[in-house]
N, C-alpha and C positions, 0 to 999 in steps of 0.2 A: 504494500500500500504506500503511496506515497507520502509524503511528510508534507503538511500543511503545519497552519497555524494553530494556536491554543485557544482554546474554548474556555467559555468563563467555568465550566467544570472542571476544569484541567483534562480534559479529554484531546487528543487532537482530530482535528477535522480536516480530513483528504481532499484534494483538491481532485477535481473530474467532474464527470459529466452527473448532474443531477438527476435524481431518482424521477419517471415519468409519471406525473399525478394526473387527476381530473381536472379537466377544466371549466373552470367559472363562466357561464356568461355573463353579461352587463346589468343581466336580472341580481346578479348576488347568489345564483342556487347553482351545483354542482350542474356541471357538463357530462355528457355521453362518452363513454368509450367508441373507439371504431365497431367491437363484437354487440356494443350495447344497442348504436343506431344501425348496425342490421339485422340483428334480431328485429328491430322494430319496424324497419324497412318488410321484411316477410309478412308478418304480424297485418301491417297493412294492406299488402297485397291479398292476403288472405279473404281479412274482411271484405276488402273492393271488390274482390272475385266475382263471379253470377255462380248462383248456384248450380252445383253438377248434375246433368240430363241422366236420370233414372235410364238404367239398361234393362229393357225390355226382355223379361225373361233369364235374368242372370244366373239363376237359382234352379233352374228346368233340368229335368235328365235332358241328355241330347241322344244318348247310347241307348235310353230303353223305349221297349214299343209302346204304342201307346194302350191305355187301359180298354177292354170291351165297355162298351155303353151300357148300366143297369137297367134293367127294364123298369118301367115306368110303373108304379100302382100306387094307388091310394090308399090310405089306412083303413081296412075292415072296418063296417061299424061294429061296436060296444069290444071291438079286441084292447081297447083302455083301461075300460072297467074290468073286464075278465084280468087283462094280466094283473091291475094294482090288487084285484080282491086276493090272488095268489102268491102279491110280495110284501115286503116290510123294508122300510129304510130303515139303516144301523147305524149307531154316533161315530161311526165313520166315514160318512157319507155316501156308504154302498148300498146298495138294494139286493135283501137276502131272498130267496127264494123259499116260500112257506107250505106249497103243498106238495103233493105225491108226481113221481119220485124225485127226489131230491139229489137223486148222484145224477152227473153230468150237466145241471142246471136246472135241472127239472123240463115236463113236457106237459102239455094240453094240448084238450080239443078246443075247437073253436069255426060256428058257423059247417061243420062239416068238412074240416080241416086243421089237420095237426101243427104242431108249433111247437119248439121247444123255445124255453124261455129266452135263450139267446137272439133267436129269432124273430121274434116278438120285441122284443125289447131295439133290436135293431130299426126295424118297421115303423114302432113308434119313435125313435128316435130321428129317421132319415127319410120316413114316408115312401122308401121304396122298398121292393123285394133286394136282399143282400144276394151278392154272387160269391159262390162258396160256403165256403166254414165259417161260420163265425165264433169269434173270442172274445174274451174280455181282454184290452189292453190296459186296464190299470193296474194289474197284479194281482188283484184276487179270482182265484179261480172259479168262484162261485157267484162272482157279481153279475146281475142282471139290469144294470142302469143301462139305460138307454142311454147315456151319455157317454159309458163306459167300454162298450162293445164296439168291432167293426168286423167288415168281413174279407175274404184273400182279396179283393182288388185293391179295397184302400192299407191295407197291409202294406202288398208288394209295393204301394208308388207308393208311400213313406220309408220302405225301406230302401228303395233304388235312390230316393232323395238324398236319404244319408249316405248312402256307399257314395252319390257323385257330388255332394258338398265337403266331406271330406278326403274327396281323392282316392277310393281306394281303387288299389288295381287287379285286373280279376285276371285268372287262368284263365287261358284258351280248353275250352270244352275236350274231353278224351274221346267223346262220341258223334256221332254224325245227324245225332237229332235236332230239329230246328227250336233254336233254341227263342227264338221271338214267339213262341208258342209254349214252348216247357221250360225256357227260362224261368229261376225262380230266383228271390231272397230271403238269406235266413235274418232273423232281430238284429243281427251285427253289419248287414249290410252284404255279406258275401253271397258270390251267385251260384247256384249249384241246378243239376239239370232235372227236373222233378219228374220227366220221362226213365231217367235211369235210375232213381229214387224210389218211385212207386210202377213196378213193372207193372204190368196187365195180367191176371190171372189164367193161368191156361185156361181150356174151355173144352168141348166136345160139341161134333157136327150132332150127337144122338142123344143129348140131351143130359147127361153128366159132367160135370164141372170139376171133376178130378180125375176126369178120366185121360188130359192131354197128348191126344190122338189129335194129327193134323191133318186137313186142313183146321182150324177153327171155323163154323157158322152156327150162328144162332138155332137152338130148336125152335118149333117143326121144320126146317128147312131141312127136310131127306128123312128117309126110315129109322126110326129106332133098330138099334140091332140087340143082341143079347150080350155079345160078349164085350160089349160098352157098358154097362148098368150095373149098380153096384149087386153084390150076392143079395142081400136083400130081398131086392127087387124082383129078383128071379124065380119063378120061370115067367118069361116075358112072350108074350107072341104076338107078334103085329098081325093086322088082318088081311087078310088075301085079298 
């Protein structure tokens, strides 16, 4: 350091270039740094900006097909009354299922037409017939809120939403089935081929359904034979 002069503390004081402070304006109140007026410089432009043109559909699958159209129907009359006289709400905000039978969510008739409460509950909740299965997606297995249930379409396009809002990336299929037709997704977003998942059940041309003899067609299409039919059944004899 170089040698200055003495300070009234007895300290000395170096001679050089002065330490870079703020500067004053004419007002009396500190000055900006160079980093301080262009943050403010941004800050500006920011707010001056016009606001940013919404993108149309940013959010869409692009990769998955589009949903089948549900069919259209109207709610049953008195199917309101029938489902609430057969449920209860619970300090949980669920709706229990109260009459017979109670495993699987319970089932009724109604109008000359069956229902399980899922079903129903969907119905009243969406005003259309559901396509597929329908479940409860709030986690209890046994809820019948109509607010709580949906069925495989609106499933799979919530879950193709999250597989393509966060990115994920799928396996190319091992098998040669079209998969815009048996493409599926599991809760986590991943796509698996539900043709290869759920194979088709062998069949018989003669009316036995474990008997897988091929070709497969529907009975009555051709004779019953004998030695298609389970021992049971037998003796069989078709009519001349």
């Amino acid at each position: 350091m170089a040698r200055g002069r003495e300070g009234r503390d007895g300290r000395g004081v170096a001679y050089g270039c002065p330490r870079a402070s703020a500067r004053r304006d004419h007002r009396g109140g500190c000055g900006m740094t160079g980093a301080t007026a262009i943050s403010v410089d941004h800050t500006r432009r920011l707010l001056d900006a016009p606001p940013v043109e919404p993108v149309p559909e940013q959010l869409a699958v692009v990769d998955a097909p589009a949903p089948p159209v549900p069919p259209a129907a109207s709610v049953p009359a008195g199917l309101a009354a029938a489902f609430a006289k057969r449920t209860r709400e619970t300090a949980d905000g669920h709706l229990a299922w109260t009459s017979r039978p109670t495993k699987g969510g319970g089932r009724f008739r109604h109008q000359g037409r069956d229902y399980t409460a899922f079903q129903a509950a969907f119905i009243l909740g969406h005003g259309r017939l559901p396509m597929g299965s329908v479940r409860p997606s709030c986690g209890v297995p046994t809820c019948c809120s109509p607010a709580h249930v949906d069925d495989q379409t609106t499933r799979q396009r919530d879950r193709a939403a999250l597989a393509a809002i966060t990115g994920m990336q799928h396996r190319t299929p091992a098998c040669d089935h079209d998969q815009a037709a048996h493409g599926r997704h599991r809760a986590d977003g991943r796509r698996y081929c539900n043709a290869c998942n759920n194979p088709p059940a062998d069949g018989c041309a003669h009316g036995n359904p474990r008997c897988g003899a091929q070709p497969v067609r529907p009975y009555p299409c051709g004779p019953r034979r004998d030695d298609h039919q389970p021992a049971r059944t037998r003796p069989y004899s078709t009519a001349a």
